[in-house]
N, C-alpha and C positions, 0 to 999 in steps of 0.2 A: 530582489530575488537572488537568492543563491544555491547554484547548482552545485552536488558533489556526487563524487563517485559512492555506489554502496561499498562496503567494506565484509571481508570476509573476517575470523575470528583471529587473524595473524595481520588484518591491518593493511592486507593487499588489497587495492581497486579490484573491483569486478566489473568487467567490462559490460559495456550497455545495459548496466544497471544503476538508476541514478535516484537521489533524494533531490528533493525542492524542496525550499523553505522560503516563505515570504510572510509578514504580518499578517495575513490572515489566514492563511495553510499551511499543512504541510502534504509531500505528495511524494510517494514512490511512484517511479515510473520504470518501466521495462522495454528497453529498447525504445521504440516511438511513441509507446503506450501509456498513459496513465492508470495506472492502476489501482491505487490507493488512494483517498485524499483524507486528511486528518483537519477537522476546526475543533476552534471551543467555543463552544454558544450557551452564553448566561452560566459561563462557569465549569460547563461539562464539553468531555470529548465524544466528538459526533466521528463516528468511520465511516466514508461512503468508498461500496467497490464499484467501480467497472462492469455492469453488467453483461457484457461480452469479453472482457479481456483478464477480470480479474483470475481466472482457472482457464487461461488460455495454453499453458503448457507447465509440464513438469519444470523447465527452471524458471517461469513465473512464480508457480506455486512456490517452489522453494521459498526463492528469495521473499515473496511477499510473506511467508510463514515467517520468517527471519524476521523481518520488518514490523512484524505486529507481534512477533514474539508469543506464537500460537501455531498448534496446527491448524490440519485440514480441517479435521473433524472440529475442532473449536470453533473456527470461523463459520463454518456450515450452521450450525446451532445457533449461534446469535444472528447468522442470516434469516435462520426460521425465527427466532424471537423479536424480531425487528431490530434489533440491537444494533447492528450492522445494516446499511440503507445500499440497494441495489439501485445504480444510475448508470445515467451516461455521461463517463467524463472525460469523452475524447469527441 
C-alpha cells in the first residue's frame, strides 16, 4: 500500500487529503474518510463513492471533483446511470 498526499496544480500537498494505491485499488480519501475507490474488473474501471461521505462537504467535493477530473453535476449523472456505484466504504 502506498499513501500520498493529494496535490494541488502547483505540486503543493494538500493537507488531509490523501490518495491510496494498492494492487487492487485505488482510493481518495478526505481526512478519515474514504471517499472514492477506483478497481479494474475484467478490464474496466468500476468507481464506487461513499454513500455518506462522498458530497459530504464543499472541500470533499472539490477535491474529489479533482480526483476524478469531473464535476458535480457529472458525477451526479453517472450516479443516476449506474455508472458510478453508491456504497459503504468506511
Amino acid at each position: 500500500m502506498k499513501v500520498t498526499n493529494f496535490t494541488n496544480d502547483k505540486v503543493n500537498k494538500i493537507p488531509n487529503q490523501f490518495c491510496i494505491s494498492t494492487p487492487e485499488y485505488l482510493m481518495f480519501q478526505s481526512y478519515n474518510s474514504n471517499i472514492v475507490k477506483t478497481t479494474f474488473e475484467y478490464g474496466k474501471r468500476v468507481v464506487y463513492l461513499d454513500e455518506y461521505y462522498y458530497n459530504y462537504s464543499k472541500t470533499t467535493s472539490k477535491y474529489r471533483n479533482k480526483y476524478l477530473g469531473e464535476t458535480t453535476k457529472e458525477i451526479e449523472t453517472k450516479i443516476k446511470a449506474g455508472i458510478y456505484i453508491l456504497t459503504n466504504l468506511n
